[in-house]
TITI-345219 format. One record per residue (C-alpha): residue number from 1; residue in one letter; y negated, x negated, z negated. Coordinates in Angstrom, 1 decimal. Layout:
REC   num   residu        v        u        w
REC   NUM        A        Y        X        Z
...
//
This chain:
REC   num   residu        v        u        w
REC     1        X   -105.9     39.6     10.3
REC     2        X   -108.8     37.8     12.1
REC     3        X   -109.3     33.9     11.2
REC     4        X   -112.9     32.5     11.3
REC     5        X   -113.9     29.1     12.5
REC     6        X   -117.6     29.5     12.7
REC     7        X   -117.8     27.4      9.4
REC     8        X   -116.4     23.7      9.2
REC     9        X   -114.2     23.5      6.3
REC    10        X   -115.1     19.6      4.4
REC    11        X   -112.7     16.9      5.0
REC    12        X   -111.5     16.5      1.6
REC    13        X   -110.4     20.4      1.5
REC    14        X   -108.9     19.7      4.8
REC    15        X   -106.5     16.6      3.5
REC    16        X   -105.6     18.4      0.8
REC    17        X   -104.2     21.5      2.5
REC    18        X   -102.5     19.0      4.4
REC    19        X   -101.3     17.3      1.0
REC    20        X   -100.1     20.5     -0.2
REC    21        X    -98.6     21.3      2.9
REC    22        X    -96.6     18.5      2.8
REC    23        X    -95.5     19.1     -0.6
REC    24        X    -94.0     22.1      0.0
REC    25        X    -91.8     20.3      3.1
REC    26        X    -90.4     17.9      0.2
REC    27        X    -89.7     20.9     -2.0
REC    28        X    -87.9     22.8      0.8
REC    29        X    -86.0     19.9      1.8
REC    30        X    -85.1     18.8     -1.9
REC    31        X    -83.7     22.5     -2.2
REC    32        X    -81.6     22.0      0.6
REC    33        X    -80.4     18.8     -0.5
REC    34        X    -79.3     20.5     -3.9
REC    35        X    -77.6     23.6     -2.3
REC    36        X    -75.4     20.6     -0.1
REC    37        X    -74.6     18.9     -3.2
REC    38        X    -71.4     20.7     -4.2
REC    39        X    -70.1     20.0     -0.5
REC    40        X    -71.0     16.3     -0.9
REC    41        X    -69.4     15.8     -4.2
REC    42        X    -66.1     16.9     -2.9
REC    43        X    -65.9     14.9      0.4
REC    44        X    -67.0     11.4     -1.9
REC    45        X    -64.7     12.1     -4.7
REC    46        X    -61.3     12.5     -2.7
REC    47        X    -60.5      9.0     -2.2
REC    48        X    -58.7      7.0      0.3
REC    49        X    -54.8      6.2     -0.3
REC    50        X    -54.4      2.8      0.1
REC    51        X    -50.7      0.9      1.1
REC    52        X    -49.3     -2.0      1.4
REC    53        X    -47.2     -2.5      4.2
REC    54        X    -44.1     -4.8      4.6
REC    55        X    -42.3     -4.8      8.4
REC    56        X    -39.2     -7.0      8.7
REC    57        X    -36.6     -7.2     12.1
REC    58        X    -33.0     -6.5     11.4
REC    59        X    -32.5     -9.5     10.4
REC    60        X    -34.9     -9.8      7.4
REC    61        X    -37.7    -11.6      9.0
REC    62        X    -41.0    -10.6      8.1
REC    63        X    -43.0     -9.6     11.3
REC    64        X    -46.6    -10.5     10.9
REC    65        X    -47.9     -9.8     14.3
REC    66        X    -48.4     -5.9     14.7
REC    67        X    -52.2     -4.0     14.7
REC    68        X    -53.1     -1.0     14.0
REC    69        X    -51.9      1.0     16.9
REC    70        X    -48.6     -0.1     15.9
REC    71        X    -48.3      2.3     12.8
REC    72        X    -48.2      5.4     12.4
REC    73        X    -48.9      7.1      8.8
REC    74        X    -47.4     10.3      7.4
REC    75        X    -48.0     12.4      4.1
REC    76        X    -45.7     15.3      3.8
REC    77        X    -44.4     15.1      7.0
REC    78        X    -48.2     15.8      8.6
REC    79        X    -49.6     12.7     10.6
REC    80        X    -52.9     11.2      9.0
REC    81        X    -55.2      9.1     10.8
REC    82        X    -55.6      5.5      9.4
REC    83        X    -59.5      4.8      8.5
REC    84        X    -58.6      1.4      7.5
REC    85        X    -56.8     -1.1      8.2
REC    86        X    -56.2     -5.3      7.3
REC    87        X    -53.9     -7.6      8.7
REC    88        X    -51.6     -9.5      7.3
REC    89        X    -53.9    -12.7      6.7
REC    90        X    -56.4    -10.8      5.3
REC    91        X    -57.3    -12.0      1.6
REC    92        X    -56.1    -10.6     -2.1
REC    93        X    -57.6     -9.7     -5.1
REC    94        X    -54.4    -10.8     -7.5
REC    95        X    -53.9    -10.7    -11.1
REC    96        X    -51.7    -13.1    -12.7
REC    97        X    -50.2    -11.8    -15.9
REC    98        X    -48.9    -14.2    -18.4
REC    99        X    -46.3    -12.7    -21.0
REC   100        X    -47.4    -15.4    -24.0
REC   101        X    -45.6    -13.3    -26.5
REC   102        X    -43.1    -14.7    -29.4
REC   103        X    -40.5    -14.7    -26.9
REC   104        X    -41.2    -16.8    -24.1
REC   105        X    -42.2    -19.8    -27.0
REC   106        X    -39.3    -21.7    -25.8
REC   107        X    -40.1    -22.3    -22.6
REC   108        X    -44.0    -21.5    -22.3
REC   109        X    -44.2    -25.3    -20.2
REC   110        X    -41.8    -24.0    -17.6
REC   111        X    -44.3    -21.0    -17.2
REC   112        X    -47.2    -22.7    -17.0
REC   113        X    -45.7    -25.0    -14.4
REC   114        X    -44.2    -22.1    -12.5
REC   115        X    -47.1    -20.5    -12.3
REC   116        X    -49.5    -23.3    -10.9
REC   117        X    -46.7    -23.6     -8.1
REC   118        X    -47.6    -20.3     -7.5
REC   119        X    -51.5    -20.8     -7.4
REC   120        X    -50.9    -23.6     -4.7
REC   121        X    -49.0    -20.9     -2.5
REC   122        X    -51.8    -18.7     -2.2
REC   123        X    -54.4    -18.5      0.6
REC   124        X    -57.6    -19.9     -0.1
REC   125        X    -59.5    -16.5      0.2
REC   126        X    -57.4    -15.1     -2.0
REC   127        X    -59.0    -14.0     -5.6
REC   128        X    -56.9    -14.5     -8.8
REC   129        X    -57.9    -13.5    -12.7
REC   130        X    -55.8    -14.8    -15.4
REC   131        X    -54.7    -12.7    -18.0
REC   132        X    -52.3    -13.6    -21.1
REC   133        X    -50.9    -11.2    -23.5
REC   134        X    -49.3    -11.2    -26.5
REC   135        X    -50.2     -8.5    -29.5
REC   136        X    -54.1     -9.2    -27.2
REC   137        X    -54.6     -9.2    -24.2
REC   138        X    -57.0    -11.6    -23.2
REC   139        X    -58.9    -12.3    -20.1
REC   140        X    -58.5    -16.1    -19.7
REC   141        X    -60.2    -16.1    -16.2
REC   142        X    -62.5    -13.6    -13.9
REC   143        X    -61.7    -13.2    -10.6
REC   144        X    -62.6    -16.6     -8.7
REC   145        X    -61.3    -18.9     -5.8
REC   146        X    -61.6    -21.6     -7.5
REC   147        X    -58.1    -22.7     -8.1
REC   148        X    -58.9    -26.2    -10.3
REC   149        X    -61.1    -23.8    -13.1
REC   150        X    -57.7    -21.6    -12.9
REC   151        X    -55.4    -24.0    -13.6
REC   152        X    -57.4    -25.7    -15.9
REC   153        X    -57.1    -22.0    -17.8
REC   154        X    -52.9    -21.8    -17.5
REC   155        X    -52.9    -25.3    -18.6
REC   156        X    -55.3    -25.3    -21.2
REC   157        X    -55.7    -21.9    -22.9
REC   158        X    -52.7    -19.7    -22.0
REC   159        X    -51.2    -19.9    -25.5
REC   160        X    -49.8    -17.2    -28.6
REC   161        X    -46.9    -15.7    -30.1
REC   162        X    -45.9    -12.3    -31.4
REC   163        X    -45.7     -8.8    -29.9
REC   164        X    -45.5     -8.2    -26.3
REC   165        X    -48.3     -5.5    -25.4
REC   166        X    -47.0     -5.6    -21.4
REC   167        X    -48.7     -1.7    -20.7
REC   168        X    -51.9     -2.3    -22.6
REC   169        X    -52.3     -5.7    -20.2
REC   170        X    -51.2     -4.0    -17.3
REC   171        X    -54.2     -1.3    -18.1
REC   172        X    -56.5     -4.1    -18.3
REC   173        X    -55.6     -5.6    -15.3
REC   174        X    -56.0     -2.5    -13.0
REC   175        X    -59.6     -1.9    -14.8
REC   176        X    -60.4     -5.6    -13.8
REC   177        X    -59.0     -4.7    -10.2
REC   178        X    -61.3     -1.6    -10.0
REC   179        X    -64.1     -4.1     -9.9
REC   180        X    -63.1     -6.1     -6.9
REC   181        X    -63.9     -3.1     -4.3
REC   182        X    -62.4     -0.5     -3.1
REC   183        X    -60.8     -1.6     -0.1
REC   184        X    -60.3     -5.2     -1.4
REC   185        X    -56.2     -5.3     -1.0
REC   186        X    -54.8     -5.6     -4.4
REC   187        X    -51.9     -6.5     -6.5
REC   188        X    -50.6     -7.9     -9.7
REC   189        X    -48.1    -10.0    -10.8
REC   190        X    -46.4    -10.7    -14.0
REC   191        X    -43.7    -12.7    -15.6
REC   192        X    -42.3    -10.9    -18.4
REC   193        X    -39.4     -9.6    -20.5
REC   194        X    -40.5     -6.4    -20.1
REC   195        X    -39.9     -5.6    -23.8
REC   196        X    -43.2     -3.6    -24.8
REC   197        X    -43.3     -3.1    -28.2
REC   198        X    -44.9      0.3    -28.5
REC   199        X    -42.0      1.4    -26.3
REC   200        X    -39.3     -0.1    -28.0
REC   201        X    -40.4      1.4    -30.6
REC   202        X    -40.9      4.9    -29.6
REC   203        X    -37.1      4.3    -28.0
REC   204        X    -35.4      3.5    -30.7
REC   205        X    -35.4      7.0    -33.0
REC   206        X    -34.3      8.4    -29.6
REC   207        X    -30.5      6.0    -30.1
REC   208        X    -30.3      7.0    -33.4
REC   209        X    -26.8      9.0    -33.2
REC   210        X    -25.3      6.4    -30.1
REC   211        X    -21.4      5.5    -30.2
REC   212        X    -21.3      3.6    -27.0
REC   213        X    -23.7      1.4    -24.4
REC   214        X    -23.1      4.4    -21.8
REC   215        X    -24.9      6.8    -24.2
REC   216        X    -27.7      4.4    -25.2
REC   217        X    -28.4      4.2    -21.4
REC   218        X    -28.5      8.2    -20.8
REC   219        X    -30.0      8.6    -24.1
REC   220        X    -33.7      7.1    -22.5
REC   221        X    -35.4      9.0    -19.6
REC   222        X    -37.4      5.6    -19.1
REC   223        X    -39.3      6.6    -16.1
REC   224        X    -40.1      9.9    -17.8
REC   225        X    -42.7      7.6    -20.6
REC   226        X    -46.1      8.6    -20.1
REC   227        X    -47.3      5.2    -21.2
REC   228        X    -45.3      4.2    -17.6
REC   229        X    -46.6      7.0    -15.3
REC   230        X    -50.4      6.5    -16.2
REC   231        X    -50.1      2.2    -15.3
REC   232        X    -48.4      4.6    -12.0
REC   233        X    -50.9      6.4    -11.4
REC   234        X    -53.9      4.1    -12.1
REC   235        X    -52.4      1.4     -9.6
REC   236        X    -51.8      4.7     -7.3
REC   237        X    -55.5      5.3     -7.2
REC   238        X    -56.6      2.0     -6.0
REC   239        X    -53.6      0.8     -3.7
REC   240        X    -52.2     -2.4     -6.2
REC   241        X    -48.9     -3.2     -5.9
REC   242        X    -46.9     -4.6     -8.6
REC   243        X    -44.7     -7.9     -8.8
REC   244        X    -42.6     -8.3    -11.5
REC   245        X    -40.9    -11.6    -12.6
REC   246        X    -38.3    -10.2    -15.0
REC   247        X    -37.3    -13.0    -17.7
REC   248        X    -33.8    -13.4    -18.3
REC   249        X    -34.4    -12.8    -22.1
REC   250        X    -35.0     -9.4    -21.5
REC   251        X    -31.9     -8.9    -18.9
REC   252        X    -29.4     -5.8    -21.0
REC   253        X    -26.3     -7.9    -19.0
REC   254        X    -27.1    -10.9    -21.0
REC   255        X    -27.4     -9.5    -24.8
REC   256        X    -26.0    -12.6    -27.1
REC   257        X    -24.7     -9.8    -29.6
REC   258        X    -24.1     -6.8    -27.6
REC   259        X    -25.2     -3.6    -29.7
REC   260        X    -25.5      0.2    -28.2
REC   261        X    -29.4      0.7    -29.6
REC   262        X    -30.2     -3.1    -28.3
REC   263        X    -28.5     -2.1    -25.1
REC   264        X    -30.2      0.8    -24.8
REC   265        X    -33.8     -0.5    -25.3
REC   266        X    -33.1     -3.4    -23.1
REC   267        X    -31.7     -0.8    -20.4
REC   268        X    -35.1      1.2    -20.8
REC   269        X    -37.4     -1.5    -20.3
REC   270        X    -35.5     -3.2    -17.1
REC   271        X    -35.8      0.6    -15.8
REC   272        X    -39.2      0.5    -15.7
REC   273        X    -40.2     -2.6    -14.4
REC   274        X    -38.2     -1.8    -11.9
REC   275        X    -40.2      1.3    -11.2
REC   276        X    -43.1     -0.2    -11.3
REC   277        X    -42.2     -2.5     -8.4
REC   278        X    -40.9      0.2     -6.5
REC   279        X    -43.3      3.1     -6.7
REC   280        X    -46.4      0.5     -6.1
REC   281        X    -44.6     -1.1     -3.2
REC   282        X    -44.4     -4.1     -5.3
REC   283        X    -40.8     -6.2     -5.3
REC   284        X    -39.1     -6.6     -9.0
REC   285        X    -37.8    -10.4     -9.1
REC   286        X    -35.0    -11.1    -11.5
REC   287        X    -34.6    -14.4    -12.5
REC   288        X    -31.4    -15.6    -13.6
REC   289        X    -32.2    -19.0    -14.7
REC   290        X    -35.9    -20.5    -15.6
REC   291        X    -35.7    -23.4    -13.3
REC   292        X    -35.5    -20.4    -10.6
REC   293        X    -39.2    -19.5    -11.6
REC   294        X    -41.1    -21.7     -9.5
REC   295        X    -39.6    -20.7     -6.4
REC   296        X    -39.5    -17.1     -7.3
REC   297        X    -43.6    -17.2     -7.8
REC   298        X    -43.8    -19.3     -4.3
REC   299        X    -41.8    -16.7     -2.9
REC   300        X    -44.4    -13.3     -4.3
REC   301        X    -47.0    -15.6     -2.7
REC   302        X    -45.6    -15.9      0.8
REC   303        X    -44.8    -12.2      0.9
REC   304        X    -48.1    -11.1     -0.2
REC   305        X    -48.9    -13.2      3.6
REC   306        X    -46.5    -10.9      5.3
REC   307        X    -48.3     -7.4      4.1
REC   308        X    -50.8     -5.3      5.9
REC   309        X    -53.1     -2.8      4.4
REC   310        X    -53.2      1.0      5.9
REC   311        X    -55.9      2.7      4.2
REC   312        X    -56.1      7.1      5.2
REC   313        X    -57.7     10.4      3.7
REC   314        X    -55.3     12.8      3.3
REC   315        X    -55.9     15.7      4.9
REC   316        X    -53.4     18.0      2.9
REC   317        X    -55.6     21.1      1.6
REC   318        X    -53.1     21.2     -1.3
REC   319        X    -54.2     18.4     -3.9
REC   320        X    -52.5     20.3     -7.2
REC   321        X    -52.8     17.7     -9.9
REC   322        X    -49.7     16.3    -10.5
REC   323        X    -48.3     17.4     -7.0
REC   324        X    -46.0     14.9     -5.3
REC   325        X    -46.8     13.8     -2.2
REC   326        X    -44.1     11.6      0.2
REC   327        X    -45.5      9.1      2.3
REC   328        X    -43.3      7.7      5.6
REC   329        X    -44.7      4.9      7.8
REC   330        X    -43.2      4.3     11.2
REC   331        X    -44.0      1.9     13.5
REC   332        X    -44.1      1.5     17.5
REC   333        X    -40.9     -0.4     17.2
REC   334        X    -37.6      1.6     16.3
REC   335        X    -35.6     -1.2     15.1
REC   336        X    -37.7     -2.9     12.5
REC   337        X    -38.1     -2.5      9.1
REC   338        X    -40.7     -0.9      7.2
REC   339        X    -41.5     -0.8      3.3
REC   340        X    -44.1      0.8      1.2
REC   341        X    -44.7      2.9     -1.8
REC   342        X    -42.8      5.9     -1.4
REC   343        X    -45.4      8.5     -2.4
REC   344        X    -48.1      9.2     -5.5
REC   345        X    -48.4     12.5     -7.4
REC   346        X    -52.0     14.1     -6.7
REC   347        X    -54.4     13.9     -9.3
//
């Protein structure tokens, strides 16, 4: 095919071959962009597994000085490689949970003092949201530094009676969390009973033909609750680990009138805050007496200073929902001590 330039084409024909030329550049590009897209999706939607880290010597001592070299990350017994990591100083996004059902009435001013003890413990940087609940759960403060507007809301507003809604809050506070970033380092902590009423009430049918405390105990597969493995799994998905100040009203060794179907529902509910401590990497604090509270929320405060943050995409091809998967840290030094969440179940 022979092409003729004896005749000048006018300009305006010439920009707009050049207009429509360029159009069809966009188009081809935009349909590359779309055949990339399934690709794209899956790389953004597998998210990074967050930890917490605790390293102690032999001795207990937290050990506060190690970087990233130091550890060493492994899911399923393959080594991962850590994308992310924040020392030990680095700042919190925390939510404080106040239990201000019908049972802690009698000694709601010994709460409210413990926990401004525990505000003054924190690092400035550090980012704390109140939350009370009760049959509500109610936000009483957004995440802030401020620690005089917080206060002001313990002091002030943190106040009610009647059923204790722990899950439901604990729900809350992890959608709140989501909020704060992705790889803001995260936890909660909450001073409660642990005596949910939707669980204690789903429990109880399951006593219903008890003799003895030892069969109320095996009669409750506590850590089997679904209401408990979805708080799991949503505090697995963003890295929060869990503190919980366990009342003494809600200890099963200290029932005024001992009673198989009380023990039992008591038993249950220690169970599972004391899985929620331990599969978040969290620490359960029992306390015995309530002028032990203070001291027990200045002590959640200083070891949230001795915790780094390892953050890693797995690289596992097998992501079945609802596939365990173990986690091991090790670190450069044989001797100390290292403790984390032990795992999460793929989703």
């Amino acid at each position: 095919m022979k092409f003729s330039y004896n005749r000048k084409a006018p300009k305006w024909k010439s920009v707009l071959s050049k207009f429509v030329f360029a159009l069809s550049l966009i188009a081809a590009a935009t349909a590359v962009s779309h055949a990339q897209e399934p690709d794209d999706v899956v790389r953004t939607e597998t998210s990074l597994v967050q930890l917490n880290v605790g390293v102690a010597d032999p001795r207990g001592r937290a050990v506060t000085s190690l970087s990233r070299s130091d550890f060493s990350v492994y899911e399923d017994g393959v080594k991962q490689q850590i994308l992310h990591f924040e020392p030990t100083n680095a700042p919190f996004s925390l939510v404080l949970l106040l239990d201000t059902s019908g049972s802690t009435i009698n000694f709601r001013p010994q709460m409210k003092s413990a926990a401004l003890r525990f505000l003054d413990a924190l690092a400035p940087e550090d980012r704390v949201a109140v939350i009370q609940f009760n049959a509500k759960v109610k936000a009483l403060t957004g995440f802030t530094t401020d620690r005089q507007k917080t206060g002001y809301a313990i002091e002030t507003r943190a106040d009610g009676a009647g059923e204790t809604h722990l899950y439901e809050a604990l729900r809350y506070a992890l959608n709140e969390l989501e909020h704060e970033g992705g790889q803001r380092r995260k936890a909660i902590v909450v001073m409660t009973d642990g005596l949910d009423t939707q669980l204690r009430n789903s429990d109880r049918p399951l006593l219903a033909r008890v003799q003895n405390d030892q069969e109320a105990v095996g009669a409750i597969d506590a850590k089997a609750s679904s209401t408990l493995n979805q708080v799991l799994a949503a505090a697995d998905k963003q890295g929060v680990s869990i503190f919980p100040l366990a009342l003494p009203s809600g200890d099963p060794k200290r029932l005024p009138l001992p009673d198989p179907v009380i023990t039992g529902i008591y038993s249950a509910a220690r169970v599972r805050l004391q899985s929620l401590a331990d599969r978040s990497g969290g620490r359960l604090n029992e306390i015995q007496r309530l002028d032990q509270m203070a001291r027990l929320y200045a002590e959640v405060a200083a070891e949230l200073r001795t915790l780094y943050t390892v953050a890693y995409q797995p690289r596992s091809s097998d992501s079945a929902r609802g596939k365990w998967h173990e986690i091991r840290i090790e670190v450069g030094h044989p001797e100390l001590i290292v403790r984390t969440r032990p795992g999460y179940y793929g989703r």
